[in-house]
C-alpha positions as CSV (number, residue, x, y, z in Angstrom):
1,X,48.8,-208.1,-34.3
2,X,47.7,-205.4,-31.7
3,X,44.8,-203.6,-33.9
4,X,42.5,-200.7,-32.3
5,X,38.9,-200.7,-33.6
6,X,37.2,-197.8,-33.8
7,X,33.4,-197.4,-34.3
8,X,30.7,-195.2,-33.3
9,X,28.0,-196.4,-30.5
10,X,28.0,-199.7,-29.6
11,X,29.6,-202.6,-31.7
12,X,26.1,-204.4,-30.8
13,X,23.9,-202.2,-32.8
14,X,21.5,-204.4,-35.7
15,X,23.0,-202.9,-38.6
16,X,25.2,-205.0,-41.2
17,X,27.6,-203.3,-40.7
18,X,28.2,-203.8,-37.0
19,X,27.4,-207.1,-37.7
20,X,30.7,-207.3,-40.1
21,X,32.3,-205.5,-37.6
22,X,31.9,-207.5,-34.7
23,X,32.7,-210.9,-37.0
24,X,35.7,-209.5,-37.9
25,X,36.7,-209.0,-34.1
26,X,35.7,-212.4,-33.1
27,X,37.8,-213.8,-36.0
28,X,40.9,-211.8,-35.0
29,X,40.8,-212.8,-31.7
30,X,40.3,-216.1,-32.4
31,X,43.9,-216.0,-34.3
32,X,45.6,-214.7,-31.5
33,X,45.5,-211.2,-32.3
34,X,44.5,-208.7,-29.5
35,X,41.7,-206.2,-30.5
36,X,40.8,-203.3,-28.6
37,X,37.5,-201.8,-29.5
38,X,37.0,-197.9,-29.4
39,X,33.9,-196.6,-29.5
40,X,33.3,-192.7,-30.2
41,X,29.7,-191.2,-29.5
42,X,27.7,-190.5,-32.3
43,X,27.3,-187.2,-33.7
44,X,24.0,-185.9,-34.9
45,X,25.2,-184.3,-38.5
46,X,22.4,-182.9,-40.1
47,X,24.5,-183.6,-43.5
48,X,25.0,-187.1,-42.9
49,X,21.8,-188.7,-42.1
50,X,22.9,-190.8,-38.9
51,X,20.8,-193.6,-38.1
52,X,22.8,-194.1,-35.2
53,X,21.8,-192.8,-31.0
54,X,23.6,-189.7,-30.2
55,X,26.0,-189.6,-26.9
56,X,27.9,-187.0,-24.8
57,X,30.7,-185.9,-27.4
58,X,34.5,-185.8,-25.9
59,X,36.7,-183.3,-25.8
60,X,39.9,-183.6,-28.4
61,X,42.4,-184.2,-26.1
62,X,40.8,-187.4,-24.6
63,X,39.9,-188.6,-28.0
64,X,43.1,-188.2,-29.7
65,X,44.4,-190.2,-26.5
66,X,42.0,-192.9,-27.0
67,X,43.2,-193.0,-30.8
68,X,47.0,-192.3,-30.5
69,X,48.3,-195.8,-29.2
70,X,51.5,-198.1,-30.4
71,X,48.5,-200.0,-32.3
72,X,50.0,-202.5,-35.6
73,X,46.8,-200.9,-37.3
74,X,44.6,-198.9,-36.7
75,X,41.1,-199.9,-38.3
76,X,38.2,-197.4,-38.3
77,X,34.9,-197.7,-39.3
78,X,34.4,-195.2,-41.7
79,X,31.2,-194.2,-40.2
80,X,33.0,-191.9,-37.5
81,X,34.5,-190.2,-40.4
82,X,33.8,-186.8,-39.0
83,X,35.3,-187.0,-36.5
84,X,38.5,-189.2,-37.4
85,X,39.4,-186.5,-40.6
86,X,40.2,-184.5,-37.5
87,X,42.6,-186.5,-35.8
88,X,44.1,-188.8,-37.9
89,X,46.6,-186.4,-39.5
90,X,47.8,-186.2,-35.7
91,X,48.3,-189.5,-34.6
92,X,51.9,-190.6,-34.4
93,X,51.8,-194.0,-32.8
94,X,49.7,-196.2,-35.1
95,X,51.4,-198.3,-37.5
96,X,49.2,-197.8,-40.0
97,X,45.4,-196.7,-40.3
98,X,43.3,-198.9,-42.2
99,X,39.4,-197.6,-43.2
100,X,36.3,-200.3,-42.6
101,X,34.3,-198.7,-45.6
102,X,30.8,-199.9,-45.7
103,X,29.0,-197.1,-47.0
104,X,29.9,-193.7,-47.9
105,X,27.8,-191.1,-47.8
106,X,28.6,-189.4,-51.1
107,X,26.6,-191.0,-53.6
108,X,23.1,-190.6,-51.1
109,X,21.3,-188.3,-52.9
110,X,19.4,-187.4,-49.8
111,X,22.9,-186.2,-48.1
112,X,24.3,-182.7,-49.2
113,X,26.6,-184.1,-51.9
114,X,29.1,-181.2,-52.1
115,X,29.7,-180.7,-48.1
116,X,29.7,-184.1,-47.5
117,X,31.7,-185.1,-50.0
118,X,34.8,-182.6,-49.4
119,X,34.3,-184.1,-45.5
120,X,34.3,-187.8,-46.7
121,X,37.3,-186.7,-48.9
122,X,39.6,-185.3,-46.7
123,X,39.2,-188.3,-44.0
124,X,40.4,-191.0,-47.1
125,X,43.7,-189.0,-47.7
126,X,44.4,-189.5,-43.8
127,X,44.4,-193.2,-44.1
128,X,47.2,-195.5,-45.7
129,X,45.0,-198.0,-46.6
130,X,40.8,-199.2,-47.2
131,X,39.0,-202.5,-46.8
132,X,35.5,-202.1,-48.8
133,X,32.4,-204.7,-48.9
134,X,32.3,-203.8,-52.7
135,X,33.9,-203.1,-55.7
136,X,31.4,-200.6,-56.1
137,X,32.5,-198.4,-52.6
138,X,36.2,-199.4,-54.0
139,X,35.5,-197.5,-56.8
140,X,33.9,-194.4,-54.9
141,X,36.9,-194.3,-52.3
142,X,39.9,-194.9,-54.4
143,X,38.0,-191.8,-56.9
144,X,37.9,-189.5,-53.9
145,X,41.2,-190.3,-52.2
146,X,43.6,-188.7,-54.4
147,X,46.6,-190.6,-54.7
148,X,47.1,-194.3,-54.8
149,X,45.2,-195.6,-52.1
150,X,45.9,-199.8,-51.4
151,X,42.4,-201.4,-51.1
152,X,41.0,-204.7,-50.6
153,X,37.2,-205.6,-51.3
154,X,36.5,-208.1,-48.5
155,X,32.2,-208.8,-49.2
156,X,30.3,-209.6,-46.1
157,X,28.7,-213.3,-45.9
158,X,25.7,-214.0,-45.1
159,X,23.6,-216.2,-41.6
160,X,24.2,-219.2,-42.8
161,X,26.9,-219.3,-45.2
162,X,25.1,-221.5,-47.9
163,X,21.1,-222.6,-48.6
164,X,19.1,-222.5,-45.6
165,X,16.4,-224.1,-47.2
166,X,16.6,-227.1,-49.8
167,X,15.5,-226.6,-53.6
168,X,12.5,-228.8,-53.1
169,X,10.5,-226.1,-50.2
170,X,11.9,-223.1,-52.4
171,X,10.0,-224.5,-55.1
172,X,6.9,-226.1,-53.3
173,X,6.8,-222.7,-51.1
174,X,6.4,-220.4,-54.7
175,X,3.2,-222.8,-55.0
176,X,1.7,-221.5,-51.6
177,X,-1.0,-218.4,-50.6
178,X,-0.9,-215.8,-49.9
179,X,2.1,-214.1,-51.8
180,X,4.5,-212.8,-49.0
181,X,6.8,-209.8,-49.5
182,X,9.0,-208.6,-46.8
183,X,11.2,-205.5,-45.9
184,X,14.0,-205.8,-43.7
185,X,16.0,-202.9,-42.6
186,X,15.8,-200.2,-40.2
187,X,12.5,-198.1,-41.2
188,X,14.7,-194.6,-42.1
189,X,14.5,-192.5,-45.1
190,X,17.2,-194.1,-47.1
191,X,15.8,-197.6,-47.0
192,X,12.9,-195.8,-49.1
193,X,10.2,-197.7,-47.2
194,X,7.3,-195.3,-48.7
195,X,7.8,-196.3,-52.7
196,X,8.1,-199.9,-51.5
197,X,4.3,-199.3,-49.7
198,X,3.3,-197.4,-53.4
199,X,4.4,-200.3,-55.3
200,X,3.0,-203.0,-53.4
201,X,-0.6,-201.1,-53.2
202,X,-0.7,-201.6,-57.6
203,X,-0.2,-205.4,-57.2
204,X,-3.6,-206.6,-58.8
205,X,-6.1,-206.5,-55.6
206,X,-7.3,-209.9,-56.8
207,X,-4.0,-211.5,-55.8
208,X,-3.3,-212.5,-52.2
209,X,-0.6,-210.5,-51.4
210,X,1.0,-209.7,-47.6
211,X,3.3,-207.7,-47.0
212,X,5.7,-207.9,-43.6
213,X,8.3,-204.8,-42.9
214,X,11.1,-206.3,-40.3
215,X,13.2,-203.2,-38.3
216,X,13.7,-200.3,-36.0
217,X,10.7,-197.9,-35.8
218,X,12.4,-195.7,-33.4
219,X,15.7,-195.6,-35.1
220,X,13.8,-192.2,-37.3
221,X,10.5,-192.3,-35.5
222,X,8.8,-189.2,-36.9
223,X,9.4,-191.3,-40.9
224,X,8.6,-194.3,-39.2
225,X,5.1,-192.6,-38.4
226,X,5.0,-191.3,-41.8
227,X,5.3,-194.7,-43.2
228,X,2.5,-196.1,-41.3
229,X,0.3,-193.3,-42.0
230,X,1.0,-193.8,-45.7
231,X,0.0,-197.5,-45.6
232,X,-3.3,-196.7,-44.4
233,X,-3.6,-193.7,-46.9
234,X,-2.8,-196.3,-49.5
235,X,-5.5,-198.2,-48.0
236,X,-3.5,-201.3,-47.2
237,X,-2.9,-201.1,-44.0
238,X,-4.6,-204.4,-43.1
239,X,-2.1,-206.5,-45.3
240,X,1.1,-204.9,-44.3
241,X,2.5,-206.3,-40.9
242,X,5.2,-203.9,-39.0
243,X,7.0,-206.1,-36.4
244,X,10.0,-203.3,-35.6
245,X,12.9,-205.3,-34.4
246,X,12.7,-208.9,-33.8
247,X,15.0,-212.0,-33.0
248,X,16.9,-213.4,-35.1
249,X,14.6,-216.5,-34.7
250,X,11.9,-214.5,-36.1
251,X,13.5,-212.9,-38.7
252,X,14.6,-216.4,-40.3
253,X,10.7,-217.7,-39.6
254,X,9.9,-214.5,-41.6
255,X,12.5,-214.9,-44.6
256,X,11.4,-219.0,-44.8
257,X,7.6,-218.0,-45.3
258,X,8.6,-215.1,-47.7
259,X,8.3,-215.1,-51.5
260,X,10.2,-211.7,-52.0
261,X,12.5,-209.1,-50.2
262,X,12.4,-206.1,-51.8
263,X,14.6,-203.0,-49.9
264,X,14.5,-200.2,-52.8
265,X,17.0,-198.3,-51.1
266,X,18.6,-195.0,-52.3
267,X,21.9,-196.6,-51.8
268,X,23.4,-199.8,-50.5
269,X,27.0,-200.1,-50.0
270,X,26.9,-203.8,-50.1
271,X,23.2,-204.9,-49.0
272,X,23.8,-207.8,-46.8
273,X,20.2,-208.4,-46.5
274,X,19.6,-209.3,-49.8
275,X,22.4,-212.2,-49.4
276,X,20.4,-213.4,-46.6
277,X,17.4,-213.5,-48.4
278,X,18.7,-215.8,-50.9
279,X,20.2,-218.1,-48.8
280,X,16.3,-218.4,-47.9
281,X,15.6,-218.9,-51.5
282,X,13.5,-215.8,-51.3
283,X,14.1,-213.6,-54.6
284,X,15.8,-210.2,-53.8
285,X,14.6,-207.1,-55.3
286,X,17.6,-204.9,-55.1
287,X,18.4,-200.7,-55.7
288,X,20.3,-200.7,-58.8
289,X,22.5,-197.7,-56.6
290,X,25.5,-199.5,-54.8
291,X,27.5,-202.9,-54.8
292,X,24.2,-205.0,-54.8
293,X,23.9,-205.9,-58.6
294,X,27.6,-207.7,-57.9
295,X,26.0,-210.3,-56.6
296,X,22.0,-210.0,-57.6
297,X,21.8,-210.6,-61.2
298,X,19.0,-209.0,-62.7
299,X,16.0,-211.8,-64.4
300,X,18.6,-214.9,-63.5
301,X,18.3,-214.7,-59.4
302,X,16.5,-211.5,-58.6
303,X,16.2,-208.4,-59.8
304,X,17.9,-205.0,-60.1
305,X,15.9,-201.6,-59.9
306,X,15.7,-198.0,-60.1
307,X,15.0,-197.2,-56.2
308,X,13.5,-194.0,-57.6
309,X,10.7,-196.1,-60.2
310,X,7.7,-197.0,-58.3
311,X,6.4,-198.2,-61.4
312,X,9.3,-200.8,-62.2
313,X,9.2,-202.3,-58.7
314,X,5.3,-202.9,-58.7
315,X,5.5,-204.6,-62.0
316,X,8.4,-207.0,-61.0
317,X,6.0,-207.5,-57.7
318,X,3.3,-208.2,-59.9
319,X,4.8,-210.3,-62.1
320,X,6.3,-212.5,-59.3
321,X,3.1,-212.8,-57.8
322,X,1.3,-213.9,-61.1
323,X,4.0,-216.1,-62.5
324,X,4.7,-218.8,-59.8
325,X,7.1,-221.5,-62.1
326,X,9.3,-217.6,-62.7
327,X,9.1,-217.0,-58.8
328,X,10.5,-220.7,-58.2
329,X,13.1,-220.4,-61.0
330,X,14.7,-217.2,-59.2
331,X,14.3,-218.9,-56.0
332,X,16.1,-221.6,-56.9
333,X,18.9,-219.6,-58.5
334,X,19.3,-217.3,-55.5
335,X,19.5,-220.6,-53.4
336,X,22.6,-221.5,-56.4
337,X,24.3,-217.8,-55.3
338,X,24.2,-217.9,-51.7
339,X,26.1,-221.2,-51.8
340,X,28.8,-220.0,-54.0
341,X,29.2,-216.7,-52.3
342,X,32.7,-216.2,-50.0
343,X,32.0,-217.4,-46.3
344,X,32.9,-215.1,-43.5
345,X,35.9,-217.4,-43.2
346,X,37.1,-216.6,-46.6
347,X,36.5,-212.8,-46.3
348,X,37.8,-212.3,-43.3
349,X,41.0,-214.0,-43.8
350,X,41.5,-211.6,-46.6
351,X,41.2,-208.7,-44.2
352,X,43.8,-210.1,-42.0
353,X,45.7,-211.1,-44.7
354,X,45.8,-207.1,-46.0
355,X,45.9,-205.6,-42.4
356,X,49.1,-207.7,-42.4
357,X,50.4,-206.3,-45.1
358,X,49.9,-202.9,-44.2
359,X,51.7,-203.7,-41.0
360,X,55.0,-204.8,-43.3
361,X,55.1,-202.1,-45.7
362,X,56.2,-199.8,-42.3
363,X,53.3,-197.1,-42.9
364,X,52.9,-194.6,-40.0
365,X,50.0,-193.1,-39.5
366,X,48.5,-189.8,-41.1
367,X,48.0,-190.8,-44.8
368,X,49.7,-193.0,-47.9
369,X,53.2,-192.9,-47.8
């Protein structure tokens, strides 16, 4: 197949989904098929929250050149959204568009719900087809594309496609001091770093609890700030560590010493990052908005909560750090999930599988036919 790939920015950026997107690449090419990668600059939306670096925008002409090629597909991330709900109803030469839907912006109750929505809208009835990392996002494209949209949910994997760490150091590791909790994500309002900070300042001060928050500080630097500022009003500034981005050597050091990972996030399309986590053994706590309880199953391997309940997520913190034979028992059952989770392998060949598919059924461009 001849597929175009369209993202926004650079297909290097730290996200997961970036991540998914460049393993997807690699395994396409690896089969033989030719993938041509089209990045659009980023557009700074007000209404959509973009944690992504801004570039020079182009003019329509040049883009809808860029886009309009003999492609078998034509996959976008649905992150350029805005801009492809313009064109796509245009292009002629495509054999068939195909969405990458990692995570819409709809159900973010920070985003402007009704503008955002109509956008989001009108750029799924300009595609013939949509791959999604959950059921969850299935079920919030397929309800705003009207029509009979063909979808596939292809999950993301995780590093290391299985345990990481043997049975026998999750459980000696729950044993240890202090109790670790770490944060992973880029620090930016919708990863809800500041209830995270509230919660973790009512674990009971005569525990040994530290606290280690992994990503961008420049991504949103002026909520970055905030956060920092609020640790030290919350007076625990000396236990909470903020590394902004590391290696990926250190973020697997970080996720072996950790007891917890906890992202309370307003919304998660899939949450790749608490799959990781558990192939650590390291017990997610997970925001009960998005595809994240489909895997995290709430008292058995983790837990599920309310990204909005301070309250909840300090007492599942405090219990965890209390109740060490409950903290092993998740570990070990998180260990159990990351090995029986699809590998990239699996997922991927799926998505070729469907992209395929679309090819055959003779689709051309500009919405389901």
């Amino acid at each position: 197949m001849e597929i175009g790939l369209v993202v926004e920015g650079d297909l290097e950026q730290t996200s997961g989904g970036y991540r998914y997107d460049r393993k997807l690449v690699a395994f396409l090419e690896a089969r033989g098929d030719e993938v041509d990668v089209i990045s659009l600059p980023a557009r700074s939306d007000g209404e959509r929250g973009l944690e992504t670096v801004s570039g020079p925008l182009e003019s329509d002409r040049t883009v809808r050149r860029r886009l309009d090629r003999p492609y078998d597909v034509l996959l976008q991330d649905e992150l350029c959204y805005p801009t492809l709900a313009e064109h796509n109803p245009r292009l002629e030469r495509p054999g068939a568009i195909v969405s990458l839907v990692h995570l819409l912006r709809t159900p973010d109750p920070a985003v402007d719900d009704s503008r955002v929505r109509e956008r989001e809208k009108r750029y799924l009835e300009s595609v013939d087809a949509a791959v999604c990392t959950s059921s969850h996002t299935r079920g919030r494209t397929t309800s705003l594309a009207d029509g009979d949209l063909p979808t596939l949910v292809a999950p993301p994997a995780g590093r290391h496609e299985g345990a990481a760490l043997s049975v026998d150091a999750v459980r000696e590791r729950a044993r240890t001091d202090p109790f670790r909790l770490a944060f992973v994500g880029n620090v930016v309002p919708r990863k809800n770093t500041t209830t995270l900070l509230e919660a973790f300042a009512r674990i009971d001060e005569d525990d040994d609890c530290r606290a280690t928050v992994v990503g961008s500080l420049e991504t949103d630097s002026t909520y970055a700030r905030a956060v920092r500022e609020h640790a030290r009003s919350l007076g625990v500034e000396d236990r909470v560590t903020f590394t902004g981005r590391v290696e990926t050597a250190v973020l697997e050091s970080i996720l072996e010493r950790s007891h917890v990972l906890a992202v309370p996030a307003r919304y998660e399309g899939f949450g790749m990052v608490y799959l990781e986590a558990m192939e650590y053994g390291v017990v997610p706590i997970a925001s009960s908005v998005g595809g994240a309880s489909e895997f995290v199953a709430d008292g058995r391997n983790g837990f599920v909560v309310d990204p909005t309940d301070t309250d909840q997520l300090a007492d599942r913190l405090g219990a965890l750090a209390a109740d060490r034979n409950r903290l092993a028992a998740l570990g070990t059952g998180a260990l159990e999930n990351a090995t029986a989770h699809p590998t990239w392998d699996e997922t991927l060949g799926s998505v070729r599988t469907f992209l395929q598919q679309c090819c055959e059924r003779g689709t051309t461009g500009g919405g389901p036919t």
